[in-house]
C-alpha positions in Angstrom: 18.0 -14.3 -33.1 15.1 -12.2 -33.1 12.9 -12.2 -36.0 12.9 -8.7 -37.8 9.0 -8.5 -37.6 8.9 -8.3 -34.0 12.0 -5.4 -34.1 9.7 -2.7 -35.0 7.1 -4.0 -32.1 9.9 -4.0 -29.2 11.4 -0.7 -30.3 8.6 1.5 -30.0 7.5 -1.0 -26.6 11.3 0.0 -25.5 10.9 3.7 -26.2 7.4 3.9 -24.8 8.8 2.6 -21.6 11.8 4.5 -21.5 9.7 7.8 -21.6 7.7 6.1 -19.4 10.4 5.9 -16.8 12.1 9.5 -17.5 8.8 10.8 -16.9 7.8 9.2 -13.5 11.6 10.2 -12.3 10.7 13.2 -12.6 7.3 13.2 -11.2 9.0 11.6 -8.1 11.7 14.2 -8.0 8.5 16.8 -7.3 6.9 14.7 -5.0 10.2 14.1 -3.0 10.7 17.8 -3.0 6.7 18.0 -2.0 6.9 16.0 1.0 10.3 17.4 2.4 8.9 21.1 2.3 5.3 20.4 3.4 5.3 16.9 3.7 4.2 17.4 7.8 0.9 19.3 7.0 -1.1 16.7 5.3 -1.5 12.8 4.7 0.4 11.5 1.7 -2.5 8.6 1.5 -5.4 7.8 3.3 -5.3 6.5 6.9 -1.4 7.8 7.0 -1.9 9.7 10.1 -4.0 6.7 12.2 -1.0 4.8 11.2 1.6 7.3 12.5 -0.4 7.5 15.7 0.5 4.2 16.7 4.0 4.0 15.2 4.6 7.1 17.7 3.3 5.1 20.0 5.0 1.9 20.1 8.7 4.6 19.1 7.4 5.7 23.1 7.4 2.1 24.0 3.5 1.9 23.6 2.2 -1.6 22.0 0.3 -0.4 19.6 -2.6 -3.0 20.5 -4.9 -2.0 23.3 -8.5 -2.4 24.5 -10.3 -0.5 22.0 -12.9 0.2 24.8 -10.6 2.9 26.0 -8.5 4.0 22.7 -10.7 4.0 19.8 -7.8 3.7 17.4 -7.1 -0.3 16.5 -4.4 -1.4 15.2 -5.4 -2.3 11.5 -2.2 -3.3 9.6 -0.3 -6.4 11.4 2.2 -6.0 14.2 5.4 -6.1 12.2 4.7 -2.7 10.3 4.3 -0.9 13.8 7.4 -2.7 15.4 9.8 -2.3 12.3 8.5 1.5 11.6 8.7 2.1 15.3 11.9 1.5 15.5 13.1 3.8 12.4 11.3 6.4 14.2 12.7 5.7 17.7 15.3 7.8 17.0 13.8 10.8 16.7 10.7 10.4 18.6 11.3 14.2 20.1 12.3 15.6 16.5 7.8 14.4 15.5 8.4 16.3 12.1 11.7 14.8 11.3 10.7 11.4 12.3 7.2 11.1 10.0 10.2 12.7 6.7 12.5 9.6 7.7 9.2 7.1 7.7 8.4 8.6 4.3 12.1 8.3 3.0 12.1 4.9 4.7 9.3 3.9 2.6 11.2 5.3 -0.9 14.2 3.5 0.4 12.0 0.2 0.3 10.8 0.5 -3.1 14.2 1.0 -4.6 14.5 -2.6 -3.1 11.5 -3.7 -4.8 12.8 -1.9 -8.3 16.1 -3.5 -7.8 14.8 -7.0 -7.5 12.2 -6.5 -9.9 14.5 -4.8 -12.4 16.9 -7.9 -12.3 14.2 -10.1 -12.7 13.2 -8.4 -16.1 16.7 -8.4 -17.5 17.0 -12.0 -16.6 14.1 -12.4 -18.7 15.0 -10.4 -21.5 18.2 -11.3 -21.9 17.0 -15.2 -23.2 15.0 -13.1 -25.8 17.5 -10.5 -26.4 20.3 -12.5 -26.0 22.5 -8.9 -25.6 23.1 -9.0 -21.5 23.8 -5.1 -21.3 20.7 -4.1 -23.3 18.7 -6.5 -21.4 20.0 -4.9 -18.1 19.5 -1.5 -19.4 15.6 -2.4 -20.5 15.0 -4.2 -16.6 15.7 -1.1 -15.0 13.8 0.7 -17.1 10.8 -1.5 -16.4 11.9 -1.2 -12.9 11.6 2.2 -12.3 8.1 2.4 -15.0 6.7 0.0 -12.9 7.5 0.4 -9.3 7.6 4.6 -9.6 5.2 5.0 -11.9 1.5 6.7 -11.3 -0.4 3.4 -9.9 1.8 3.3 -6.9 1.9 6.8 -6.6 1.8 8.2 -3.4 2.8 5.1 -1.3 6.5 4.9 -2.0 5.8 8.3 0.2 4.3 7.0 2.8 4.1 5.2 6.2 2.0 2.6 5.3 2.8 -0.8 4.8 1.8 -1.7 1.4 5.2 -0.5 -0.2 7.2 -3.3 2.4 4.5 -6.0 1.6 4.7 -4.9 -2.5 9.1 -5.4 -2.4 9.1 -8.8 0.2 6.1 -10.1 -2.4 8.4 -9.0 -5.4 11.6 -10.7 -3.9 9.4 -14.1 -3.0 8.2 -13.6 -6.5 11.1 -13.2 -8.8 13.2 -15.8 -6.1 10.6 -18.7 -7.0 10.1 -18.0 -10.8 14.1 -18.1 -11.3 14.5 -21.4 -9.1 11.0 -22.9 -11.0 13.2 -21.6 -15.1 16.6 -23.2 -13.8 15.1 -25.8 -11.9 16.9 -25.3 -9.0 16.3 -27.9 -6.2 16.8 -26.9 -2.5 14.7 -24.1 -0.5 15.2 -20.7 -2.0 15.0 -19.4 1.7 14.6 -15.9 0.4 10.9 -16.5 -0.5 9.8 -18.4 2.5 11.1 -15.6 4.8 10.0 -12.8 2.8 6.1 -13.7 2.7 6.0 -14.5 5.9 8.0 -10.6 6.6 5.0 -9.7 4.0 2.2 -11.0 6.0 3.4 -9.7 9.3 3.1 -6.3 7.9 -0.5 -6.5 6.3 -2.7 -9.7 6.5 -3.3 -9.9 2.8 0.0 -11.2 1.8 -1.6 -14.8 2.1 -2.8 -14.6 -1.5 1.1 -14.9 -2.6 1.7 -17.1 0.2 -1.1 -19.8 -1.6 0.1 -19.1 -4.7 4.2 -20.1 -3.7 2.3 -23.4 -1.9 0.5 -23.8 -5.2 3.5 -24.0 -7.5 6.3 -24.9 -5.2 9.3 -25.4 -6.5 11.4 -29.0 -6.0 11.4 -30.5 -3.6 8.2 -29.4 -3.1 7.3 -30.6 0.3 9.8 -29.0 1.8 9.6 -25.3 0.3 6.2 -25.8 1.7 7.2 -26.8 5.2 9.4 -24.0 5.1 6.6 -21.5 4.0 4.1 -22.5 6.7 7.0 -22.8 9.3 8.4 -18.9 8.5 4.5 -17.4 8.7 3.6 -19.7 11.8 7.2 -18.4 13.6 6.4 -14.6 12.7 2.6 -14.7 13.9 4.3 -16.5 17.3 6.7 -13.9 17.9 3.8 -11.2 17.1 1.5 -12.5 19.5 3.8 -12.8 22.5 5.4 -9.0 22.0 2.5 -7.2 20.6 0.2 -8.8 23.7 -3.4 -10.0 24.1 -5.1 -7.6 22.2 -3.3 -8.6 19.1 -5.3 -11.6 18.0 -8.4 -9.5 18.5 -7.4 -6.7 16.3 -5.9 -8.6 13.9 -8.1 -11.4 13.5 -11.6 -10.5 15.2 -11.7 -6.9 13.9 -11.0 -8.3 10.3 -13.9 -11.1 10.5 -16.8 -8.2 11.7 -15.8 -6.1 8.9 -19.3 -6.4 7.0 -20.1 -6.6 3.3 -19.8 -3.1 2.3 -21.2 -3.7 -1.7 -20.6 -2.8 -5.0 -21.1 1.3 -4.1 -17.6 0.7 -2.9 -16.0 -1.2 -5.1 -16.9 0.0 -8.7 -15.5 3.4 -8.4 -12.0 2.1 -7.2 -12.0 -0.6 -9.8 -12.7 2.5 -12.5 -10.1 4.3 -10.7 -7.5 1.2 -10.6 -7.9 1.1 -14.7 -7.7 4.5 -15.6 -4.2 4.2 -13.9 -3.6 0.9 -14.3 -4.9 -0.6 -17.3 -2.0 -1.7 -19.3 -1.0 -3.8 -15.8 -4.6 -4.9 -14.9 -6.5 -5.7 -18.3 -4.0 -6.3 -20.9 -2.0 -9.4 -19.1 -5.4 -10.9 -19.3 -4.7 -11.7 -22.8 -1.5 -13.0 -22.2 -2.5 -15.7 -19.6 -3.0 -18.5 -22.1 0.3 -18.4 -23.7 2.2 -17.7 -19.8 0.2 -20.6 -18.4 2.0 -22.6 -21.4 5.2 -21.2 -21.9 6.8 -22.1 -18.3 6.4 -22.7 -14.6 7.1 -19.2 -13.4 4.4 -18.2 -16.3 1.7 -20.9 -14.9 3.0 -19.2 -11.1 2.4 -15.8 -12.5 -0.8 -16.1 -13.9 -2.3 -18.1 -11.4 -1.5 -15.3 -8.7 -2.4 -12.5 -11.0 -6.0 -14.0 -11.3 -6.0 -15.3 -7.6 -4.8 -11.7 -6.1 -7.5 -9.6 -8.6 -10.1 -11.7 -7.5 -8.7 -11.2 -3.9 -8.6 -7.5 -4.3 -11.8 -7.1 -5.5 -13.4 -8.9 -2.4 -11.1 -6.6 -0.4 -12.8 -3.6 -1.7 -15.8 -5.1 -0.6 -15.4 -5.4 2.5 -12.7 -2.6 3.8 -14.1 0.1 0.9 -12.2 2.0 -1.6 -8.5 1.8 -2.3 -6.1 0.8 -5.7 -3.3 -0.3 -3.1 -5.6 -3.7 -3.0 -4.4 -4.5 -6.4 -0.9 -4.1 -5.8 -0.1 -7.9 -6.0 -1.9 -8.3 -9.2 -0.4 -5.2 -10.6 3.3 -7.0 -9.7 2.2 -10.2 -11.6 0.6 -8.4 -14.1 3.6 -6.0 -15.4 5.3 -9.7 -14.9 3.4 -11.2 -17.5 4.1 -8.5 -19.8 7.6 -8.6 -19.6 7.5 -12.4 -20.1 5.4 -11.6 -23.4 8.0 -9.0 -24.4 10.8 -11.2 -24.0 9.2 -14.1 -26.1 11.3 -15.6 -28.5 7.8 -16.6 -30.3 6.4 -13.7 -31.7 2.5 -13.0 -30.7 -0.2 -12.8 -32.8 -0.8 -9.2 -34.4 -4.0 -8.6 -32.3 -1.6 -9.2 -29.0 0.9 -7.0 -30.3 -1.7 -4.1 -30.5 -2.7 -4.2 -27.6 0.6 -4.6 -26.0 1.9 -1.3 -27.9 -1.4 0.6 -27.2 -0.4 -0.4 -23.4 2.9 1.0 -23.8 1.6 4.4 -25.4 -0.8 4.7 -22.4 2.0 4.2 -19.9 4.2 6.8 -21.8 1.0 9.2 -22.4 -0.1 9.3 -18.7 2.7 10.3 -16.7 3.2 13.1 -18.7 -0.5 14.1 -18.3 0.3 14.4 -14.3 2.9 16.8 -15.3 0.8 18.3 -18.0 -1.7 19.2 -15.8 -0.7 18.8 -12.5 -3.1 18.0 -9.6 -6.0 18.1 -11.6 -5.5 14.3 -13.5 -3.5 12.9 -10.3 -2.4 14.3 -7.3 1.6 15.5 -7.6 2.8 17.7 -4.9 0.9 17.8 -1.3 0.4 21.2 -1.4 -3.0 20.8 -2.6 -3.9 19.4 1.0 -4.3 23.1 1.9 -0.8 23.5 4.2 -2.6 26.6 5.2 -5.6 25.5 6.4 -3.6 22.6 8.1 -1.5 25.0 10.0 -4.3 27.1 11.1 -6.0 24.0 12.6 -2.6 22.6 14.4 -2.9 25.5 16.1 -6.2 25.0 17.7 -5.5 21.2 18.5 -2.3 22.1 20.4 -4.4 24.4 22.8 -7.3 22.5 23.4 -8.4 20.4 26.2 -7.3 16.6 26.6 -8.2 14.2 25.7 -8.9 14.9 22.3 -11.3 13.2 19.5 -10.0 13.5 16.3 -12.0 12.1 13.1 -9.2 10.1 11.3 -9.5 11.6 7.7 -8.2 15.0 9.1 -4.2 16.0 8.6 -0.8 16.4 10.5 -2.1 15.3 13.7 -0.1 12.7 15.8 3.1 14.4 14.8 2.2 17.9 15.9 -0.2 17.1 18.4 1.0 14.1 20.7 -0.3 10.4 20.1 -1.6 10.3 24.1 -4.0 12.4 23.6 -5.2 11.6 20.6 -7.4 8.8 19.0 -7.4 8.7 15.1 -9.5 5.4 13.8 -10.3 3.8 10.9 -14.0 4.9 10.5 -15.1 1.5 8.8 -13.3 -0.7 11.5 -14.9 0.6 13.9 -18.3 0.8 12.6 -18.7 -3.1 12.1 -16.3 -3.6 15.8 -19.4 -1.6 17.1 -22.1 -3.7 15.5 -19.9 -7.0 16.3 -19.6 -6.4 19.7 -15.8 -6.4 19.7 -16.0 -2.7 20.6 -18.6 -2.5 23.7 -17.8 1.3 24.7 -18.8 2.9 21.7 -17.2 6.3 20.6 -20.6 8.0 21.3 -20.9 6.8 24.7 -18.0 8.1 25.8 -19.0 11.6 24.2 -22.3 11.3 26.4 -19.9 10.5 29.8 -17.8 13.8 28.1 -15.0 11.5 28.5 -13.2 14.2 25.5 -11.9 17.7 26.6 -12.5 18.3 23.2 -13.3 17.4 19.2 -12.5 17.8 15.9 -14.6 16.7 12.8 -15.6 17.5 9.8 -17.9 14.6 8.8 -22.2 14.8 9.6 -22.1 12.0 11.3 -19.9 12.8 14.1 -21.0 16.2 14.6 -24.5 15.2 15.1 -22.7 12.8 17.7 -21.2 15.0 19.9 -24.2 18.1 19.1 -26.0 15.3 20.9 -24.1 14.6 23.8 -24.3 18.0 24.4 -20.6 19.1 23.8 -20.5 23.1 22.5 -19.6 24.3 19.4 -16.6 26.7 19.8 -15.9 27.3 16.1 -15.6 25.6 12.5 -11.6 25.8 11.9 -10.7 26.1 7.9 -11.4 23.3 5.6 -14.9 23.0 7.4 -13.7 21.0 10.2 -16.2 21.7 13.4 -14.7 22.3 16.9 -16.1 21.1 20.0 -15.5 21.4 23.4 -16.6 20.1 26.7 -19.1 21.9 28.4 -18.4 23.6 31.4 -19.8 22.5 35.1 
């Protein structure tokens, strides 16, 4: 039984999270709606539409991997994400607007997953400090749906991206190992091995779980281990001989010229991460001494909470700005808290605080979004200018071939053709071009007028092709500059 000093505590940590929950549904029921009305006019998250390029691509039977010294637009996220989105979208590869909705819904789909597993987990959990199996299950789904719907993911259960695959196969890894490591299971809980190596051939940063699994393996060790190594090595095999030769360069060449970009990068995103994220990035800090002795899955949890913050934070470095780096430690963080919640030893006062102020905050801040909405956080797309988007689709369909795109622009490879088109990731390419890896540079192929025509919006590029001599035909709404080739 529960002590009737830490009652009070739980209740208003239950209630907290429960409006927590009822709140983000409802923000998500916006965005859903959003996306399905004017979802095809703008980006749902950064780097969306250089993603969708090549996902079009390889749906036309186009590896998404090329030499970069005639498409511009690398393939920066591993080979599974294009293949496995590629294929949703195969489909309806002549239906462009249809297919980027089903990505998105795709994506949603995902994440339900990942709330599923995660929500199981907690009631698991909760239930040995509980002890009442239907309340625990009806507190693990509301954790569930607080945690995997709520603002720090935002956008990216709406997008086609990869982090929301990598974020469910890490959760199910996760949860798998921590429940084998409480009942001390032995045998190979296959469902780990094979989702982090399904993680990492998505996006590359999925090692940091994969050292924390080999770290704290569960019995018989060796062999979980064997089997960890042996599911990674047989999906970066399989990669390499369907995605072609390009695909170690991209994937492992491109990410080893990326330079150091500096703090100016990553302080803003860290402030950013903990104005939405606090309760899952700070407060499990204090929680780490007691996990690290309460249990194996709490020394597992801990250990990759640290491990993947650090990791993330390097990350941010080097690739610049974006929260979706801390999604890992954001997982193992809102573990940690429901570990601390469950407790059947109740924490010190101080830890109680700060627990209940990190409920409030989770409560409070959703219902800021809807409060003011778009102003705090971002909740429906149409702040992405649809207008303005339309207006410029327009243009783009009529203008000469090929076309240069700058990659932060919107609705492009689904209303404009992915042939035709190269959209990049601007910081990628930058250190590729200072490597070496990329030996026809953008600019020199503006100075052969290689491009029928161009669209950008950013100095840099528009002193790039004002130099190579390209004209200036007009600047399209949301101050994005037109050029074309000059005539003979």
């Amino acid at each position: 039984m529960l002590s009737e000093t830490g009652q009070p505590f739980r209740m208003t940590m239950a209630a907290c999270l429960l409006v927590a929950a009822l709140l983000s549904l409802a923000i998500g029921t916006i965005r859903v709606h959003s996306v399905v009305r004017d979802g095809e006019w703008a980006q749902t998250t950064g780097y969306e539409a250089g993603g969708l390029n090549l996902i079009y691509r390889e749906a036309n039977g186009i590896r998404p991997y090329g030499d970069l010294d005639k498409d511009a637009t690398p393939g920066v996220f591993n080979g599974l994400f294009y293949t496995i989105y590629g294929g949703v979208a195969r489909p309806l590869v002549d239906r462009p607007v249809a297919m980027v909705l089903a990505l998105r819904l795709f994506s949603f789909v995902v994440m339900t997953i990942a709330a599923i597993a995660f929500g199981r987990e907690a009631a698991r959990v909760l239930d040995r400090g509980i002890g009442n199996r239907s309340r625990s299950a009806l507190m693990g789904a509301v954790c569930a749906i607080a945690v995997c719907f709520g603002p720090f993911t935002g956008w990216w259960w709406l997008t086609a991206r990869p982090d929301i695959v990598v974020f469910a196969c890490e959760t199910i890894a996760l949860v798998t190992v921590r429940r084998a490591l409480d009942e001390g299971r032995r045998g190979i809980p296959w469902a780990a091995p094979i989702c982090v190596a399904l993680a990492w051939g998505f996006k590359q940063n999925a090692v940091v779980v994969a050292a924390a699994l080999l770290v704290f393996a569960p019995e018989p060790a060796w062999r979980f281990r064997v089997a960890l190594a042996a599911a990674c090595a047989a999906v970066f095999a399989a990669l390499r001989i369907y995605e072609g030769p390009f695909y170690t360069q991209q994937l492992i060449w491109l990410a080893a010229a990326r330079g150091q970009l500096g703090l100016k990068y990553v302080m803003p995103q860290v402030v950013t991460a903990l104005q939405v994220g606090a309760p899952f990035l700070l407060v499990p800090i204090l929680e780490l001494p007691a996990a690290w002795k309460r249990s194996a899955s709490g020394r597992l949890t801990a250990f990759l909470f640290v491990l993947s913050g650090v990791a993330a934070t390097i990350q941010l470095a080097r690739v610049g700005p974006s929260r979706n780096y801390f999604f890992t430690t954001y997982l193992a963080g809102a573990l940690l808290l429901v570990d601390a919640f469950a407790a059947r030893t109740i924490a010190p006062m101080w830890r109680r605080a700060a627990m209940t102020a990190a409920a409030v905050y989770v409560a409070v801040l959703p219902a800021l979004y809807l409060a003011r909405p778009n102003q705090l956080g971002r909740v429906t797309v149409t702040t992405l200018d649809v207008a303005d988007a339309r207006a410029r689709v327009v243009v783009m369909r009529a203008a000469a071939a090929p076309r240069y795109v700058e990659d932060n622009l919107d609705a492009l490879p689904w209303h404009s053709g992915q042939a035709v088109i190269e959209t990049i990731d601007q910081a990628v390419y930058d250190s590729s071009v200072s490597a070496g890896v990329i030996t026809i540079s953008i600019a020199d192929r503006a100075r052969a007028f290689y491009y029928g025509s161009a669209f950008v919006n950013s100095a840099v590029w528009r002193e790039t092709f004002e130099r190579a001599g390209y004209v200036l035909v007009r600047t399209l709404p949301g101050d994005v500059a037109y050029y074309r080739r000059p005539t003979t």
